[in-house]
C-alpha positions in Angstrom: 3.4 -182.3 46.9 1.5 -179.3 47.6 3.0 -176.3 49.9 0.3 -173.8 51.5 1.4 -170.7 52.1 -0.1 -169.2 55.0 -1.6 -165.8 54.9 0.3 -164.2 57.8 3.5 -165.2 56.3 3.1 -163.0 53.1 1.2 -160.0 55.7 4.8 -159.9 57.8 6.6 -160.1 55.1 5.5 -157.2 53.3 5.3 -155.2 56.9 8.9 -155.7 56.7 9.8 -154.3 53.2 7.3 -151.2 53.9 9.2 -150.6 56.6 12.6 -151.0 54.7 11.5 -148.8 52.0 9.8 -146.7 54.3 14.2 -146.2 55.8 15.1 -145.8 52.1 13.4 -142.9 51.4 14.0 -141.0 54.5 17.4 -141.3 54.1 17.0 -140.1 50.1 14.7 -137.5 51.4 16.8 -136.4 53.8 19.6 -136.0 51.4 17.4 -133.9 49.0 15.9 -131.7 51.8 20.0 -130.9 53.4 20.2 -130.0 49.3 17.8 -127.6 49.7 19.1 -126.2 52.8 23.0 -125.8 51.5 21.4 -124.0 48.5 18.7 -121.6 50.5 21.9 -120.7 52.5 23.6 -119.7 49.5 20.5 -117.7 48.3 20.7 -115.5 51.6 24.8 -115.2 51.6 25.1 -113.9 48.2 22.3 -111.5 49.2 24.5 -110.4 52.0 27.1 -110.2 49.8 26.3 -108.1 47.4 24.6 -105.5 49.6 27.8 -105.4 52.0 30.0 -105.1 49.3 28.1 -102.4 47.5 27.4 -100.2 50.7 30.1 -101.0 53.3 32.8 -100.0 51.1 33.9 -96.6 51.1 35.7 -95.7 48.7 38.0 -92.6 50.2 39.4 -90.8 47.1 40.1 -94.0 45.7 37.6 -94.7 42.9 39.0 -98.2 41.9 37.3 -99.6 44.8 33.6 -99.5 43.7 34.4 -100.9 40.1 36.5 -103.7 42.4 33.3 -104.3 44.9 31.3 -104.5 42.0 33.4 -107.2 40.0 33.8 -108.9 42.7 29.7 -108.7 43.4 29.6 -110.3 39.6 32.1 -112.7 40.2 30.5 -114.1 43.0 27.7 -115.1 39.9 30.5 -117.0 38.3 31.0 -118.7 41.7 26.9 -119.5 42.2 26.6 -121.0 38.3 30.5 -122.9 38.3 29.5 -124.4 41.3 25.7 -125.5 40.0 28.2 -126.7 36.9 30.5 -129.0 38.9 27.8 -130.8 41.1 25.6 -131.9 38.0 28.7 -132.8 35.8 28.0 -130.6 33.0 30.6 -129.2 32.0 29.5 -128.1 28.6 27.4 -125.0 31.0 30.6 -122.3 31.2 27.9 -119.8 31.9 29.9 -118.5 34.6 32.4 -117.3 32.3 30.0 -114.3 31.2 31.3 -112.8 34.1 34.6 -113.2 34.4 37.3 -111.6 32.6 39.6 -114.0 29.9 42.4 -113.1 32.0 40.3 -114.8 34.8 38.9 -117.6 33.1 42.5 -118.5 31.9 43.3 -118.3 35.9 40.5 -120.4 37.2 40.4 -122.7 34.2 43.9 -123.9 35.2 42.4 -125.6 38.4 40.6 -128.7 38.5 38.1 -127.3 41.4 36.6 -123.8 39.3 34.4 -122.6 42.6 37.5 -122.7 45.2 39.7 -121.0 42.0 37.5 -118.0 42.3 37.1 -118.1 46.4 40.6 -117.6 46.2 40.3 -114.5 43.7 37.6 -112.9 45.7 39.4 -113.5 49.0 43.0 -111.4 47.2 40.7 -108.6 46.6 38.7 -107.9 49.7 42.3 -108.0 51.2 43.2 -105.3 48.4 39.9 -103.0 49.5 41.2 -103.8 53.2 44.7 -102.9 52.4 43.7 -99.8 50.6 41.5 -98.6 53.6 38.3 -98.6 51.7 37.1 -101.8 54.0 37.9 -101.2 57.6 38.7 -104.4 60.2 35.1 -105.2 61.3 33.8 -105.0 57.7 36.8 -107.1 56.5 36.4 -109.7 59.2 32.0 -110.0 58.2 32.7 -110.2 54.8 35.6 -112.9 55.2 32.8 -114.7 57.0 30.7 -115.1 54.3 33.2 -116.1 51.8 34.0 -118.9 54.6 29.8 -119.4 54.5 30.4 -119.9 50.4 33.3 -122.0 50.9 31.3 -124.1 53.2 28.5 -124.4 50.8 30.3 -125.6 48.2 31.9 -128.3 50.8 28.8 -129.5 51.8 27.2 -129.4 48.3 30.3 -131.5 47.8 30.1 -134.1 50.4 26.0 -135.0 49.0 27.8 -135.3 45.7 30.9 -137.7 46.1 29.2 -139.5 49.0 26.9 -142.7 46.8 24.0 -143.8 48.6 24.8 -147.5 50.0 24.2 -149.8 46.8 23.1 -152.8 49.4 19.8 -150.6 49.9 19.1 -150.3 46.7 20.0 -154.2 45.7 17.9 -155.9 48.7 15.4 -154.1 48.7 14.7 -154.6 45.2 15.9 -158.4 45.8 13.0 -158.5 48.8 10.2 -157.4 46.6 10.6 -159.5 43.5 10.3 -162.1 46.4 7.4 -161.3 48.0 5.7 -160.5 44.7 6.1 -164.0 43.8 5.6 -165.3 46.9 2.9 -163.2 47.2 1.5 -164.8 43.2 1.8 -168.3 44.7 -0.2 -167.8 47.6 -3.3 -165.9 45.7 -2.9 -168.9 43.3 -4.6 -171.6 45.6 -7.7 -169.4 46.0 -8.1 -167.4 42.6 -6.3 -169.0 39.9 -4.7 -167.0 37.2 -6.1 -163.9 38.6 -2.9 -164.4 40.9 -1.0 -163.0 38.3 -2.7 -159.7 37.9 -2.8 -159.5 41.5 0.4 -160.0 42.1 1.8 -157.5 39.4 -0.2 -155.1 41.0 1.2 -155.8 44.3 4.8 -155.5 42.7 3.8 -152.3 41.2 2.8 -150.8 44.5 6.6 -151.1 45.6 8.4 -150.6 43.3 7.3 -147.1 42.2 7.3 -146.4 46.1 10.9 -147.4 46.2 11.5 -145.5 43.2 10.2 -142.0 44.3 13.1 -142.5 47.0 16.0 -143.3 44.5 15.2 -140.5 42.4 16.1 -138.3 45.4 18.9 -140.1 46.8 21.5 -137.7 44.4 20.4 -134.3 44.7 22.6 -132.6 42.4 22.0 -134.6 39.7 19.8 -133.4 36.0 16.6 -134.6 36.9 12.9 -133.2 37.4 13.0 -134.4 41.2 16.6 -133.2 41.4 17.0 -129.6 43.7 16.3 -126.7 41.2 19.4 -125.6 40.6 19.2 -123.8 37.6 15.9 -121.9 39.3 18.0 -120.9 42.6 20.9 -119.7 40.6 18.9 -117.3 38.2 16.9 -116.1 41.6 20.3 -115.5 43.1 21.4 -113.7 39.9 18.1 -111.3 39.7 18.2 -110.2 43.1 21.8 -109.0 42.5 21.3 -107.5 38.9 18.5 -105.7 40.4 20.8 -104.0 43.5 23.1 -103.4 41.8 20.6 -101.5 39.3 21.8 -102.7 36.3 20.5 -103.9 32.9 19.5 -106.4 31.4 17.3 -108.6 34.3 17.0 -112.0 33.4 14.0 -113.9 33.6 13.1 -116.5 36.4 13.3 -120.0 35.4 9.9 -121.2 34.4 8.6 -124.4 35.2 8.2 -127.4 32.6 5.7 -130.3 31.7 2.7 -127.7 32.7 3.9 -126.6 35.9 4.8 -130.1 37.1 8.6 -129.8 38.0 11.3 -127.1 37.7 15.1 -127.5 36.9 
């Protein structure tokens, strides 16, 4: 018994998974691009920062204050690459601890969430500049606002993280290709033979790599060459701050890999 296939049944069809992959991505992209938004955030807060820190406080006879604002302008670095280090799941990168003291890293260590450990320390020492008069209210109140800003950075960056991507996307759509690529074979069969095959691969080949750029983005956070650069915001973040605060050495941007073609 022989079974035609018509054409507009295999033309609908594959309408319909362009369009379903065509949701899948969106959604992955929009995941990445709210990455990229969390993290750009962070870029101008720790800016904001470090310059507040460094010029709003006054020290008034009490010299203790400016080596405090500037610790405190460092630790914030430990926050930016502990943070970077819990939402890839590296925890072999202790970076951060370069600048922290061992009393701190003892501290923070103790906790199972590192970034809110040091939130916590930099929040009992602005209210030590504030209680010592070297920060008055209105300064105290701004710069509270931006370690709420960091705190809600790190949520965010948290929620992308722990939230998985609905694995029924990823299964049916995959499940809807390999049938319309073979489908899609049987069809081409009646009118070119075995040429069907190549055909049909090619057709395959289309949507899968189209569905695949989307999974790649669908985790953010994750080590990968489509991944947000995490490693290249944090050093930027870290520059600009070496740099106020005048000090030496500078490090070096992140450069890019595989001839310019992604950067971590």
């Amino acid at each position: 018994m022989h079974i035609s296939i018509p054409v507009a049944v295999s033309a609908v069809l594959g309408t319909a998974i362009a369009f379903f992959i065509g949701f899948n991505n969106n959604q992955a992209y929009d995941r990445w691009w709210e990455a990229r938004i969390i993290w750009g955030g962070l870029v101008n807060d720790s800016r904001s920062w470090a310059r507040s820190l460094l010029h709003y406080n006054t020290p008034n006879g009490n010299p203790e204050s400016k080596a405090i604002a500037r610790h405190m302008i460092y630790r914030h670095l430990a926050f930016i690459y502990a943070l970077k280090s819990a939402l890839r799941k590296r925890p072999e990168d202790d970076y951060y601890t370069r600048f922290l003291t061992r009393e701190e890293i003892e501290e923070v260590q103790k906790q199972s969430n590192i970034p809110n450990a040091l939130l916590n320390l930099q929040s009992l020492d602005l209210q030590a500049l504030s209680n010592a008069g070297t920060i008055d209210g209105f300064r105290f109140i701004e710069l509270n606002q931006l370690l709420v800003k960091h705190c809600d950075g790190m949520g965010k960056s948290e929620r992308i993280k722990n939230t998985m991507f609905p694995p029924s996307y990823v299964y049916f759509t995959r499940l809807f290709i390999w049938f319309y690529v073979v489908m899609n074979t049987l069809m081409m069969t009646e009118s070119i033979g075995a040429w069907a095959i190549l055909f049909g691969w090619m057709f395959g080949f289309v949507f899968h790599v189209t569905h695949l750029n989307g999974i790649t983005l669908m985790n953010p956070f994750e080590y990968t060459p489509l991944a947000t650069p995490l490693d290249s915001i944090s050093r930027t973040i870290e520059i600009n701050i070496i740099e106020l605060l005048g000090d030496e050495p500078v490090p070096l941007p992140v450069k890019p890999k595989a001839d310019g073609l992604y950067i971590m």
